[in-house]
C-alpha positions as CSV (number, residue, x, y, z in Angstrom):
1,X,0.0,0.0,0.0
2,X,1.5,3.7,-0.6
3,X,2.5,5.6,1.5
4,X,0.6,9.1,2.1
5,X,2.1,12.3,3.8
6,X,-1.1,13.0,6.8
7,X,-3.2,15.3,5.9
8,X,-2.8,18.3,8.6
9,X,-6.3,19.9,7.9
10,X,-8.0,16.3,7.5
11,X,-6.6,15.6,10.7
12,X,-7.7,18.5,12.4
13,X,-11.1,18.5,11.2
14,X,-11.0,14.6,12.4
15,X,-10.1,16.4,15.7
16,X,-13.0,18.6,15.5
17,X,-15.5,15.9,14.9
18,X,-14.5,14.2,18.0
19,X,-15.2,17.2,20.2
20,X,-18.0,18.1,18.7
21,X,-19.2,14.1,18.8
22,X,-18.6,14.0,22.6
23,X,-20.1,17.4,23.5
24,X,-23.3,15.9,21.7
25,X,-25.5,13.8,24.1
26,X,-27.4,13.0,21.3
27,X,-25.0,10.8,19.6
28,X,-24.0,7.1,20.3
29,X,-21.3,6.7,18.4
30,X,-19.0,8.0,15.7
31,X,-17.0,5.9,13.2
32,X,-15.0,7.2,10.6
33,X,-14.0,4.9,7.1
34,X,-12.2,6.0,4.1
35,X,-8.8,7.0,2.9
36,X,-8.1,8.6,6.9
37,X,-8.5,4.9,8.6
38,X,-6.5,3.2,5.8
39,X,-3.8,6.4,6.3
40,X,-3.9,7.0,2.7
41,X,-5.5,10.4,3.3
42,X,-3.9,13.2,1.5
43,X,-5.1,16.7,1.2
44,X,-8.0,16.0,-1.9
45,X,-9.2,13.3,0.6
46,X,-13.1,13.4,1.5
47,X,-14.0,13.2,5.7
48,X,-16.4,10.0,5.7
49,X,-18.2,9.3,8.8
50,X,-21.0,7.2,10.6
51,X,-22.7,9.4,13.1
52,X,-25.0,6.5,14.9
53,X,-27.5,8.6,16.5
54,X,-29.5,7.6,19.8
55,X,-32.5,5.6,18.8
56,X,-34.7,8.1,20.7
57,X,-33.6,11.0,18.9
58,X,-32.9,9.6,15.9
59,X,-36.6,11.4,14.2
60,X,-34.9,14.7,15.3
61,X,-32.0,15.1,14.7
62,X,-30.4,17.4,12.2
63,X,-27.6,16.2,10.7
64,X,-26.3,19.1,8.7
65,X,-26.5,21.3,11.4
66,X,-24.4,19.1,13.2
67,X,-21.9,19.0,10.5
68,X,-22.2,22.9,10.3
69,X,-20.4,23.2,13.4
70,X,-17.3,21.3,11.7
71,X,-17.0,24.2,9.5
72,X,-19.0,26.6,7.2
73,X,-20.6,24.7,4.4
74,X,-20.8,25.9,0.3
75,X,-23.3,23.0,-0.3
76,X,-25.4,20.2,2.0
77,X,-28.0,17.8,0.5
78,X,-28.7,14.2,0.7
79,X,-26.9,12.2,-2.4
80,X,-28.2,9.1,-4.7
81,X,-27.6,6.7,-1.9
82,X,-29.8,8.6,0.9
83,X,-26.3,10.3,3.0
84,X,-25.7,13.3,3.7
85,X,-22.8,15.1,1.3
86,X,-21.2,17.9,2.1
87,X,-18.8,20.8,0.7
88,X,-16.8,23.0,3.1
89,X,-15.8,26.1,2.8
90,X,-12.4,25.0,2.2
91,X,-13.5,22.6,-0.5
92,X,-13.0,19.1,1.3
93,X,-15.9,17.0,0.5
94,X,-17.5,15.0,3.0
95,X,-20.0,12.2,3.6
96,X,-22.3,11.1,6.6
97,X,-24.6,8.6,6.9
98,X,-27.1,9.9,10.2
99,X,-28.3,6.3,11.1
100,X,-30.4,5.2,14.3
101,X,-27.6,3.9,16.7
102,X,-29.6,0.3,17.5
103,X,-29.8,-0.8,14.1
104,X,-26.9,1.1,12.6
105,X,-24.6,-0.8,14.5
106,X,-26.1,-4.3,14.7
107,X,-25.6,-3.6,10.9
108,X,-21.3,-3.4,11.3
109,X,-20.6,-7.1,11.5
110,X,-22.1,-7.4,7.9
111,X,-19.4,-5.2,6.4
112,X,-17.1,-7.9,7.0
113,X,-15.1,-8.8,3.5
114,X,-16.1,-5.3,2.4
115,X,-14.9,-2.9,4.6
116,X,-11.3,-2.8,6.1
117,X,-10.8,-0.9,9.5
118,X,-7.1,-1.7,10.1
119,X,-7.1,-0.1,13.5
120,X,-10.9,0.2,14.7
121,X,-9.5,2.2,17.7
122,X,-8.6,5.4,15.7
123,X,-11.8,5.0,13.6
124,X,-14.0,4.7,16.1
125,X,-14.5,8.6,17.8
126,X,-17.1,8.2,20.2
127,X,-18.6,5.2,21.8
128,X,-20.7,5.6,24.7
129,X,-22.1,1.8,24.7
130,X,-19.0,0.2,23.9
131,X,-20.8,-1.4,21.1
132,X,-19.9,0.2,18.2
133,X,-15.8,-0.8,19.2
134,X,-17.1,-4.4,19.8
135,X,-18.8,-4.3,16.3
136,X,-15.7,-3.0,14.6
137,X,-13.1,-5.2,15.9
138,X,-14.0,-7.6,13.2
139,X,-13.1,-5.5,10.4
140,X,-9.5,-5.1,11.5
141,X,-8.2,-8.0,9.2
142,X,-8.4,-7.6,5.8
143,X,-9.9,-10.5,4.0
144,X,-9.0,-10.5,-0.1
145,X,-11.5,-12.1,-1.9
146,X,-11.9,-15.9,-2.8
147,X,-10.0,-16.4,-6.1
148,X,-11.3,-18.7,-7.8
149,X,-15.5,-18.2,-7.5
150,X,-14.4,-13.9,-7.9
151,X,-12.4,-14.6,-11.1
152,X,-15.4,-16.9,-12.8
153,X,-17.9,-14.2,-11.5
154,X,-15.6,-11.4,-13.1
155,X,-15.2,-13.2,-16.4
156,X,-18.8,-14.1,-16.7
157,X,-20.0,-10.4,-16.1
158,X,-17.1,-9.0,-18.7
159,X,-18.7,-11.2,-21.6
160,X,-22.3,-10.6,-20.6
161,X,-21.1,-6.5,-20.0
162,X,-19.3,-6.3,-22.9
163,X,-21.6,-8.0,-25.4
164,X,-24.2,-5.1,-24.1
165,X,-22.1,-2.6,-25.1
166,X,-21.6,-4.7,-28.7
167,X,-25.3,-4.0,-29.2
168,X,-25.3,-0.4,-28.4
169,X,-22.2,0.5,-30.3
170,X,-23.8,-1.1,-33.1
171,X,-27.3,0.5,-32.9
172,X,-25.4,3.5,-32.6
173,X,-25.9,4.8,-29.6
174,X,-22.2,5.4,-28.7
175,X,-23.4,7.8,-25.5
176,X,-24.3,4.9,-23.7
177,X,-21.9,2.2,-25.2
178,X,-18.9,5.0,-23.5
179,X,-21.2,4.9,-20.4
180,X,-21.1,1.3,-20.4
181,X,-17.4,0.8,-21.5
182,X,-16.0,3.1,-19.1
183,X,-18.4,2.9,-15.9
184,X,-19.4,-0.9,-15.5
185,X,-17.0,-2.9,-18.1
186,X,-13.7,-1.1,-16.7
187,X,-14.3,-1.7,-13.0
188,X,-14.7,-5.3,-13.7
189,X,-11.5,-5.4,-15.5
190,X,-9.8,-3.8,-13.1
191,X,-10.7,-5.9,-10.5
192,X,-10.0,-9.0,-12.3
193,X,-6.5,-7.6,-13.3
194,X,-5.8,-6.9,-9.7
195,X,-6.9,-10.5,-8.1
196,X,-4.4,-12.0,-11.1
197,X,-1.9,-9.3,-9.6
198,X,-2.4,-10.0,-5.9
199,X,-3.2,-6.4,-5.4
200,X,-6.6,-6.5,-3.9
201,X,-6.2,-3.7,-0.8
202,X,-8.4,-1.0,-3.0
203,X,-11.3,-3.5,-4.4
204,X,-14.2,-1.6,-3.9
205,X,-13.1,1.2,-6.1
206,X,-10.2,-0.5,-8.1
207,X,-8.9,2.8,-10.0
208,X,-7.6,4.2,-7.0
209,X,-3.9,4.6,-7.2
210,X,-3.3,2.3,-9.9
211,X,-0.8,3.9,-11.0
212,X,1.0,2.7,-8.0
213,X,-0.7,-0.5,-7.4
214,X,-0.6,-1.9,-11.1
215,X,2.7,-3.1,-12.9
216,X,3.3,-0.7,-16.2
217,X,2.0,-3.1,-18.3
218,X,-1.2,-3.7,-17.2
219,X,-1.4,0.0,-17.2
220,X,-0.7,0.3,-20.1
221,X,-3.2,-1.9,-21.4
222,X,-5.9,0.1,-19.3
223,X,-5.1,2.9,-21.1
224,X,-5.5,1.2,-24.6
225,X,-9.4,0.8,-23.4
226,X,-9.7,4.5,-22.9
227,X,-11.2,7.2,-25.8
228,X,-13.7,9.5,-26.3
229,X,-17.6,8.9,-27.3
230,X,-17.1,9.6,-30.9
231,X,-18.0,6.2,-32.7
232,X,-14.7,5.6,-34.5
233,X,-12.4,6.7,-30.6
234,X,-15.2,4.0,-28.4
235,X,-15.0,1.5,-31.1
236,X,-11.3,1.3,-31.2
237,X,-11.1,1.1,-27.0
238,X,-13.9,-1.4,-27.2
239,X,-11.6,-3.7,-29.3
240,X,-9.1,-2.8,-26.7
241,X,-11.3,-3.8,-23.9
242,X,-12.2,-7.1,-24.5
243,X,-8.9,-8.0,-25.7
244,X,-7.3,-7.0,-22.3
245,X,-10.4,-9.3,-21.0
246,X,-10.1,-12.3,-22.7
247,X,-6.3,-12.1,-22.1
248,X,-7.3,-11.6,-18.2
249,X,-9.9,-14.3,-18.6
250,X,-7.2,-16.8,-20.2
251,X,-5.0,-16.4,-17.4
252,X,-7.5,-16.9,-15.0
253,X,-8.5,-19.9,-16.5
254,X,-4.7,-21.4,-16.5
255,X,-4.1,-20.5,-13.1
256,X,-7.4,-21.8,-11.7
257,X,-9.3,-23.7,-14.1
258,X,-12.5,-20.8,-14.6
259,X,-14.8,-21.4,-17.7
260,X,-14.2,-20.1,-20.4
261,X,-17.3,-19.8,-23.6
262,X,-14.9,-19.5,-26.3
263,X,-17.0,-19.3,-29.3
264,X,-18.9,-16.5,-27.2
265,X,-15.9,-14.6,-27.0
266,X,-15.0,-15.2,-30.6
267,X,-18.6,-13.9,-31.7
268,X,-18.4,-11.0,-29.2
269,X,-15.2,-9.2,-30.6
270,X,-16.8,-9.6,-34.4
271,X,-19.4,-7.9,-33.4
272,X,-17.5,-5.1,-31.9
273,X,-15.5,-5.0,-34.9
274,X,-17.9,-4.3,-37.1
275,X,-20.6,-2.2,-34.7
């Protein structure tokens, strides 16, 4: 894993949040995830918190005035995924999910395989039960996932991904065929590249610091599968793509015996080259 210089005003806002957290009888518990708990926090990093609030006052309470206090805000509003996002004054982003502190935390233990706390101690800011620490404890180890089911499951979605954005290119609609290529089909590839790589720490959003994680060559490839939306730029990375993924896929399947639909992947790359 890289190593980041701390971020001094990440850390002080970290700071901030715990004093506010414990001056707030309101709140259960605090725990923090993100780039600060892995130490990989730098000074573009996002402040990501769980702010488990007591299950009595859970109908009340305002979470963006509670973030207020952090610091002025430029913008507040509750994102896509129902938390609360956040833009300081000073431009750091930040996330918090305002959850009822019963069910919030009985919640934690599920995380496990998906979240990595390496040291739940420093994420965990306030806990007034003792619960939340107790909940936590079990995402201090970092489990990678399971090769061989992850690689079959990777290849599988690749084809069935890829063969989508076959049809879409070839109808013409190369707006969504880039969507597709570059928000659903890279991820998988990514991940797939890294479990072949044994580089597995930044799963859940695999572009992050590739560029350090990845050898050249893979990143080289990656960048073959990357171009603009006009039809002749996404057709060209499309050929790129799934070459990169059946190369990915073949060396999955030599290394742990995954199925591979060959004629599918022959009939998939002649229909990207002529879409």
């Amino acid at each position: 894993m890289r190593h980041v210089p701390p971020s001094p005003v990440l850390n002080r806002r970290v700071e901030r949040l715990r004093e506010l957290a414990e001056a707030e009888p309101r709140l259960d518990g605090v725990l923090l995830y993100g780039s600060w708990t892995l130490g990989e926090s730098d000074e573009h990093s996002d402040i990501d918190a769980y702010l488990f609030v007591r299950d009595a006052d859970a109908e009340t309470f305002d979470g963006r005035e509670f973030v207020e206090r952090l610091a002025p805000l430029k913008l507040a509003h509750t994102n896509m995924h129902g938390i609360l996002a956040v833009v300081f004054e000073d431009l750091m982003r930040g996330e918090f999910h305002v959850d009822a502190a019963g069910p919030g935390i009985d919640l934690i233990p599920s995380w496990e395989g998906a979240v990595h706390l390496p040291d739940p101690g420093s994420a965990v800011l306030l806990d007034r039960s003792g619960r939340l620490t107790a909940a936590t404890r079990r995402l201090a180890e970092f489990r990678p996932p399971e090769p061989v089911s992850t690689a079959q499951e990777l290849c599988d979605e690749l084809a069935n991904w890829t063969l989508m954005l076959a049809h879409v290119a070839a109808r013409g609609e190369s707006a969504r065929a880039y969507n597709l290529l570059h928000a659903v089909v890279s991820p998988l590839q990514l991940k797939l590249c890294r479990l072949l790589r044994g580089s597995t720490a930044h799963w859940l959003t695999p572009s992050r610091a590739l560029e350090q994680d990845l050898p050249e060559a893979d990143r080289a490839r990656h960048l073959r599968t990357t171009g603009g939306a006009r039809p002749d730029e996404l057709r060209s990375a499309a050929v790129e793509s799934w070459r990169w993924s059946r190369d990915l896929a073949a060396e999955a399947s030599a290394r742990w015996g995954t199925r591979l639909p060959l004629q599918l992947h022959v009939e998939i790359a002649e229909l990207l080259a002529g879409g």
